[in-house]
C-alpha positions in Angstrom: 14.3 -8.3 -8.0 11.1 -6.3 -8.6 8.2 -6.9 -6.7 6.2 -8.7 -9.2 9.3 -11.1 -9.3 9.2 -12.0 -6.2 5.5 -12.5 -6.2 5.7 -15.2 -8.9 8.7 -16.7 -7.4 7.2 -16.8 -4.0 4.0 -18.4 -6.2 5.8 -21.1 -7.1 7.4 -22.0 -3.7 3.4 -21.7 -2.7 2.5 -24.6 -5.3 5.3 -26.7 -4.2 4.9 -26.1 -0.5 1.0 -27.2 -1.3 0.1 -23.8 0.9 -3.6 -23.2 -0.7 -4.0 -19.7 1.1 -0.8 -18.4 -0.2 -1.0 -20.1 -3.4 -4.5 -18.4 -4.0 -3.7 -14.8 -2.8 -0.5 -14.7 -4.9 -3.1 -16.3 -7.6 -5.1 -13.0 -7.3 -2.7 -10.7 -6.8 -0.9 -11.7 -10.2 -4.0 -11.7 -11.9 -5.0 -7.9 -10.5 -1.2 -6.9 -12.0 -2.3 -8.3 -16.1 -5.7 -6.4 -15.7 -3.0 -3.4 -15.8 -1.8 -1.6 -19.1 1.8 -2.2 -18.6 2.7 -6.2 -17.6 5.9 -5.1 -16.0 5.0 -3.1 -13.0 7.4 -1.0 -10.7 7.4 -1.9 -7.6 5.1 1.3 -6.8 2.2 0.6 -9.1 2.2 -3.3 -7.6 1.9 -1.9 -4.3 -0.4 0.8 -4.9 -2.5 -2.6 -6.8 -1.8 -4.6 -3.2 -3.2 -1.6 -1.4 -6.9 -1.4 -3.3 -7.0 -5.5 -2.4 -6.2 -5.1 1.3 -8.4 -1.9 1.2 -11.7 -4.2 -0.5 -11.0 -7.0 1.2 -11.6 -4.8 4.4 -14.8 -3.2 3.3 -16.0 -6.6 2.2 -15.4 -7.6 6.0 -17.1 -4.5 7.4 -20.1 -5.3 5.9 -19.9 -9.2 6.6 -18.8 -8.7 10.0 -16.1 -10.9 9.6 -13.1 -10.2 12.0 -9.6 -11.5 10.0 -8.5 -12.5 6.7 -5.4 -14.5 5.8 -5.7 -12.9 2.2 -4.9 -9.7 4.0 -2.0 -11.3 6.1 -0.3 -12.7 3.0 -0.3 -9.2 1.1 0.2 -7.1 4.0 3.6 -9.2 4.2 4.2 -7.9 0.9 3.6 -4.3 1.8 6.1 -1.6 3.1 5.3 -1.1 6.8 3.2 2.7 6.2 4.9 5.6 8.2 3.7 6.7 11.0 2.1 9.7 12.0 5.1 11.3 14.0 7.6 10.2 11.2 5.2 12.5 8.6 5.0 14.9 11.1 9.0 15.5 11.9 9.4 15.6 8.2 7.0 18.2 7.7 8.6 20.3 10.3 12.4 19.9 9.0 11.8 20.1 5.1 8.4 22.2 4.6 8.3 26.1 4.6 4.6 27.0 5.2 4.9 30.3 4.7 5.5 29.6 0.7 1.9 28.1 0.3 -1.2 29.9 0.6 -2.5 27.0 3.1 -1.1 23.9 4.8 -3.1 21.2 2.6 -0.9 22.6 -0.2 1.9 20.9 1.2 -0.1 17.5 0.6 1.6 16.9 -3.2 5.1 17.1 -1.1 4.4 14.8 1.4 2.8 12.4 -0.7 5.8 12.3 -3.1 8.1 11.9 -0.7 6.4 9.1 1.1 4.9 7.3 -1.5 2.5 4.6 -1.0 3.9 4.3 2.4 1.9 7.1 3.9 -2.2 7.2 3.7 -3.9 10.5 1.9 -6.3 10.4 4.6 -3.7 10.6 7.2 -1.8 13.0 5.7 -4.7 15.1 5.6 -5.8 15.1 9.0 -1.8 15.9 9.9 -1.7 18.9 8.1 -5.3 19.9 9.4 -4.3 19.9 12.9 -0.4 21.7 12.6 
């Protein structure tokens, strides 16, 4: 079951349950997937779509000063847990040669493909920055 599946499965469970806050995340998370080109997403363009939510929900909160969200609690269930910074780092040591790149930041397209969504650009960045 893809993703998206589950979302719309877990949608319906929501409107039987009578859970509002689910019901109306899953709502807007659905409709975020049929703004796309493609309806049927893989499970890496849904979360990559989940992501930029969380992420404006969080700058919407910055500038309210709000503190939590339950719209980001319900997607963030959603979301694969991100890796952390030593599990980026020990597979940069075992699997990348530096010395085939002209510098470390080239090793970026690498590590993101092999990570995925899971791992943060930003993070990734700042890794390779201070090795």
């Amino acid at each position: 079951m893809t993703l998206q599946e589950r979302i719309k499965k877990d949608l319906v469970q929501a409107i039987k349950e009578k859970d509002d806050d689910r019901k109306n995340t899953l709502r807007v998370i659905l409709g975020e997937f049929g703004r796309m080109e493609k309806k049927e997403l893989s499970d890496d363009e849904a979360i990559k779509v989940m992501q930029k939510l969380v992420k404006s929900e969080k700058e919407v909160l910055e500038k309210t000063g709000g503190v939590e969200s339950v719209f980001i609690r319900i997607i963030e269930a959603y979301l694969p847990s991100p890796a952390t910074e030593d599990e980026i780092r020990q597979w940069l040591l075992q699997n990348i040669d530096f010395a085939r790149f002209k510098n470390k930041m080239q090793a970026m397209g690498l590590v993101m493909k092999h990570f995925g969504p899971r791992a943060d650009g930003n993070a990734v960045k700042q890794i390779l920055q201070n090795l």
